[in-house]
C-alpha positions in Angstrom: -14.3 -4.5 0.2 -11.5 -3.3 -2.5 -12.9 -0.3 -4.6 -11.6 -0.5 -8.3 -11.0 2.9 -9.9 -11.9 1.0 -13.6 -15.1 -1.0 -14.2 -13.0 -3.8 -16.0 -10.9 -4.6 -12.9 -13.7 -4.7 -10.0 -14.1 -8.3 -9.8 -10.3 -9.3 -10.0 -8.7 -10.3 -6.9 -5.1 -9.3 -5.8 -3.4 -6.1 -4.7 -2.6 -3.6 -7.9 0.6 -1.2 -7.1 1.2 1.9 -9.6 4.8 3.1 -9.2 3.7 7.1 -8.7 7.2 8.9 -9.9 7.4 11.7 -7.1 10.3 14.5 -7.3 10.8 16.8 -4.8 14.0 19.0 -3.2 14.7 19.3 0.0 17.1 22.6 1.5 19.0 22.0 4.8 17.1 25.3 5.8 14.0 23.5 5.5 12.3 22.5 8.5 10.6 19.0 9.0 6.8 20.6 8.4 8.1 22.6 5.4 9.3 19.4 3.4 6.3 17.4 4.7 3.8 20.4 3.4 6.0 20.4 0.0 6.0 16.5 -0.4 2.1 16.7 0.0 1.8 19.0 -2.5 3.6 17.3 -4.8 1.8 14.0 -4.2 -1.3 15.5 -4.5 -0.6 16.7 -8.2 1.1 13.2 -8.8 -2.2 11.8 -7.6 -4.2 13.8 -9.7 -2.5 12.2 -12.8 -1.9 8.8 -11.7 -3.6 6.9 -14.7 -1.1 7.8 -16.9 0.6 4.5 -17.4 4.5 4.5 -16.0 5.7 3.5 -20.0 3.9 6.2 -21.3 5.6 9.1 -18.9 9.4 7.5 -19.4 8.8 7.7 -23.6 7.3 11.4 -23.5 10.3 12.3 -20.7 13.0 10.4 -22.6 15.4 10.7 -19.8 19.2 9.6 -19.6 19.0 5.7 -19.6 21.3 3.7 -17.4 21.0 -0.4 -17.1 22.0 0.3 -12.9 18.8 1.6 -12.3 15.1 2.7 -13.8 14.5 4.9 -16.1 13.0 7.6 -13.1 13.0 6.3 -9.7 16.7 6.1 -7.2 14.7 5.9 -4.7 11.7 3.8 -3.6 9.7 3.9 -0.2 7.6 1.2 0.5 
């Protein structure tokens, strides 16, 4: 059974994938836990703010634009 977070989208079929921009640095000094315990506290404040539609972030950012590549992401892990 697939749990909708929105009323309006519970009896539509079909995976939904929100882009969740993350941004994190990482220090040669770190070891592996420390970046894994700083990545999940990042993601869990990206999570908390996750409805915010992707168009909506990139117009109140207003970063450099470059045609290469998206507005916020270089790199994606799927």
């Amino acid at each position: 059974m697939i749990v909708r977070n929105r009323r309006e989208l519970e009896g539509m079929a079909g995976m939904f994938v929100n882009m969740l921009a993350l941004r994190t640095r990482s220090n040669p000094q770190m070891s592996f836990r420390q970046l894994l315990e700083r990545v999940r506290q990042v993601s869990t404040g990206a999570l908390a703010h996750q409805e915010t539609p992707f168009d909506m972030l990139v117009e109140a950012l207003n970063p450099a634009r470059s045609p290469s590549r998206t507005p916020l992401f270089q790199v994606v892990f799927r």
